[in-house]
N, C-alpha and C positions, 0 to 999 in steps of 0.2 A: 202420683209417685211420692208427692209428699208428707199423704196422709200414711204410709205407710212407718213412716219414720219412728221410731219411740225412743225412751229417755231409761238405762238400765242403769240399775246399782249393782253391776257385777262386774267382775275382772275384764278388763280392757282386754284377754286373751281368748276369753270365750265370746265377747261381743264382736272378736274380729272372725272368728267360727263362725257366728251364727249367722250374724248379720253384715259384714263386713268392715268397714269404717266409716258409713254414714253415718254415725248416732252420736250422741252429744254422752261422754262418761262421765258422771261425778262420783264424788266419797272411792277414788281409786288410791293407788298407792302411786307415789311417785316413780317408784324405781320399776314396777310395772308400766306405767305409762312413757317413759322415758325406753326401754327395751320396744314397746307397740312401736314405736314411733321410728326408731332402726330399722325394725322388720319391714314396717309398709312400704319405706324409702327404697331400700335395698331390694325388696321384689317387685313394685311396683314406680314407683319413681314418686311415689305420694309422700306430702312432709306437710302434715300436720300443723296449723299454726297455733302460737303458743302466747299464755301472758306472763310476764316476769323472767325468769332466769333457767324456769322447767320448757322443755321444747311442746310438754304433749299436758301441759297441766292446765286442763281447761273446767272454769269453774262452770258449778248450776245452771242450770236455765241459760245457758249461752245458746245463743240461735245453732241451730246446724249447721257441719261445715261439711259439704258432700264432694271430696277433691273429684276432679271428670278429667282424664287427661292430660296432667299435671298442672292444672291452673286449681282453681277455687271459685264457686259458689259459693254466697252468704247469706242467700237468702231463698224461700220453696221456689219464689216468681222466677231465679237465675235457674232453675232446675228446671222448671217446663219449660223455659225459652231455648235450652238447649246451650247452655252455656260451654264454650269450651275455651282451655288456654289460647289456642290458635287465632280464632276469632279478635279474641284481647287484645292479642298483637298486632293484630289490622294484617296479618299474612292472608293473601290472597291467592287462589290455586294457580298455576302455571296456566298457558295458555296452551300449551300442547295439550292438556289434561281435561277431559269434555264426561261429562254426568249422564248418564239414560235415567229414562226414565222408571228404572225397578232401583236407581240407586248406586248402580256400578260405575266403577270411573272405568272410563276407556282412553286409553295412552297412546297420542298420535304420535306418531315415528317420524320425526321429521328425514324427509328423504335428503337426501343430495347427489344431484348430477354427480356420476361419474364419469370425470374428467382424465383420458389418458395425456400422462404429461408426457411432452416428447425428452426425450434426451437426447443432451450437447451430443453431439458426434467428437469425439477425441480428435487433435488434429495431430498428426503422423510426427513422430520423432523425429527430429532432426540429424541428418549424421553425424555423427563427432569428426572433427576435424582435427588431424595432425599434423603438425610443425616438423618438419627435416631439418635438419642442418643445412641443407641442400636450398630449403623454400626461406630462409631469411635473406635479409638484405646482405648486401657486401659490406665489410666495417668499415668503416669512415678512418682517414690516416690520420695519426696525431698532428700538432702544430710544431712550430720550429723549435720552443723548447721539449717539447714531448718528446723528439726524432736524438736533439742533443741529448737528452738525461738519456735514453737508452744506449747510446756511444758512453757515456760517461760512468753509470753505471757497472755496463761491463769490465771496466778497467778497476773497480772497487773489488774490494772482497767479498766474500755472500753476508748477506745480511740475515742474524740468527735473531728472527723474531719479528712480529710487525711491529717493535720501537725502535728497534735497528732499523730499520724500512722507511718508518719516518724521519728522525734522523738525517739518514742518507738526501732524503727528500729537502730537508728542510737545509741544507749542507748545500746542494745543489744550486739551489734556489739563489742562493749567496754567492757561487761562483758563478752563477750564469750573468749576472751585473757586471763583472770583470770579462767578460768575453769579447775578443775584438768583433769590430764592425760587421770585415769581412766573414770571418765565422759566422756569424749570423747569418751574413747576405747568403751564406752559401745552404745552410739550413733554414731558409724560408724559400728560395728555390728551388729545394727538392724537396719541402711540401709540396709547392705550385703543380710540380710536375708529378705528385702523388695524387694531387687532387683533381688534375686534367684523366688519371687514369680510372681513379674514382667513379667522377660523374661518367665515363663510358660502360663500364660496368654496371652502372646503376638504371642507364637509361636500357641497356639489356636486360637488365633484371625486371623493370617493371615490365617488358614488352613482353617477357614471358612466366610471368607468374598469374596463377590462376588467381580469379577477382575474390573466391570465397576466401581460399586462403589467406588473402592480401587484408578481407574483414576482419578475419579471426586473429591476424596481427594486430591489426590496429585495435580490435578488442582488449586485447591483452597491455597493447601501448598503455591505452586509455586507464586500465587499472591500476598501473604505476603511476599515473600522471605524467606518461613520455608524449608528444607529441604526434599523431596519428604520420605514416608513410602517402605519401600522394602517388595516383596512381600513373600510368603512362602521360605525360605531357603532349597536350595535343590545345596548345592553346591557339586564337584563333587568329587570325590574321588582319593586320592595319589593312585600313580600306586604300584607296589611291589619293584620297586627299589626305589622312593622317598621314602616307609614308612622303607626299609634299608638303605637309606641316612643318616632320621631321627634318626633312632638309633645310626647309629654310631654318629652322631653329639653329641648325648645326654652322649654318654658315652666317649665320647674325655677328657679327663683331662685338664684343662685350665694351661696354663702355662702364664712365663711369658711374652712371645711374642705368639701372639695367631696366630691359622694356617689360613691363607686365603680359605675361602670358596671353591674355583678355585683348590688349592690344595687338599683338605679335598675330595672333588667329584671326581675327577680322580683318588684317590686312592681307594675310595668306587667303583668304575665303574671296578677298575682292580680286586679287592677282589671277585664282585659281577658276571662276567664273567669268573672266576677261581668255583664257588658255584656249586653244584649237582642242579637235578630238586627238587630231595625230599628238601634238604638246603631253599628252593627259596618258596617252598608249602608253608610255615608257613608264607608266610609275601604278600601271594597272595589275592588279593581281587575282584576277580572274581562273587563274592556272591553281594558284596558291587555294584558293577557297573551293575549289573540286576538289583537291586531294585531302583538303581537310575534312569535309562533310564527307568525304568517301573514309578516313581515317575513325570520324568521328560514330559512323555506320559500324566499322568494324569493331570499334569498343564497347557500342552496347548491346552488341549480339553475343559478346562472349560471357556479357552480365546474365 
């Protein structure tokens, strides 16, 4: 291949006609060789190398330079070995990529299982829950100044605006300090008596409101930062020696150093395991603790 090569003093345009770009050109013209050098780049991806400041200006008797692939040969020995860019680079063929023996690549597919992937099952929408007017709690009654500022109040003229309102508020506030005793007394016992009607209302309310709706309030509490509503009270019941703990507690005479708890209950526990069964009958709540686990049945069946 290499003896084929030869050395022309003619236009670098006809030596790329004739013969391609192996050949070594001398005595060319610069601005000739400098266009060759464009052209080969641009159709083929070859770029000529160069000495000085010219890209394609290569003097006499310079060895061959036979570009292969876009790398470079420099010498006939890099020509018969089969020189190419790639090689140079130490790039190595893929592994999926396998050679026969006439020379063709053959390109292994790499397979992959196909895997059906399951999909989540959606879980069912929840119903939207509605508030009535009807499903809140009862309002809770104001306190014994709350009950007087509304009496008092009314006895003012309307207030145009909410600084008139405060005001009024802040006015009040000052007369309620000058208020006799008895006034008082008598507006904190018809709180007592608002608030005796309250908790009866209340304890109907929890008994029949439904448990989801009861969530979705306390949902809602919880986003205000109000404190969640509890639900039916069904707390559980003293055993028979807590409710004779309690009595003896109640009937302890207070002194002037008073007895520690610690002591007061080991002495009730030593009394209380000295007691007859009949003794122990009368303070047994064996009635109490069925109706409550029967109580406690029914509340979370309705859950």
């Amino acid at each position: 291949m290499a003896s084929n090569l030869k050395s022309y003093q003619v236009s670098p345009f006809k030596a790329m006609v004739s013969h391609g770009a192996g050949v070594t050109f001398t005595g060319s013209n610069n601005l000739e060789l400098s266009v060759l050098n464009h052209v080969l780049f641009c159709a083929s991806g070859i770029f000529l190398p160069s000495r000085g400041l010219l890209p394609c200006a290569i003097a006499p008797n310079r060895p061959v330079i036979w570009p292969v692939k876009r790398g470079f040969a420099t010498t006939s020995g890099d020509l018969d070995s089969g020189f190419t860019a790639d090689s140079e680079h130490g790039s190595k063929p893929k592994s999926s990529d396998r050679k026969t023996g006439s020379g063709t690549k053959v390109v292994r597919k790499n397979k992959t299982k196909g895997k059906t992937k399951r999909r989540a099952k959606k879980a069912p929408a929840k119903p939207k829950i509605t508030i009535k007017p009807a499903d809140r709690p009862p309002k809770r009654p104001g306190a014994a100044f709350s009950l007087w500022l509304s009496d008092w109040i009314r006895t003012q003229p309307k207030a145009d605006g909410i600084l008139a309102s405060q005001n009024y508020v802040r006015q009040a506030a000052q007369i309620w300090h000058t208020v006799s005793e008895d006034d008082k007394k008598r507006y904190k016992e018809k709180f007592e008596n608002l608030m005796v009607e309250h908790n009866r209302r209340m304890e109907e309310w929890r008994k029949e409101i439904d448990p989801a709706v009861l969530r979705e309030l306390n949902r809602r509490r919880a986003r205000k930062g109000l404190p969640r509503i509890r639900g039916p009270s069904n707390n559980r019941p003293m055993s028979s020696f807590f409710r004779y703990l309690k009595e003896v507690r109640e009937n302890t005479p207070r002194t002037q150093a008073p007895v520690r708890c610690t002591v007061l209950a080991a002495s009730a526990g030593s009394q209380w395991r000295a007691m007859s069964e009949a003794e122990k009958a009368k303070y047994s709540t064996r009635a109490e603790f069925t109706a409550w686990r029967e109580k406690r049945k029914e509340g979370r069946a309705k859950q």
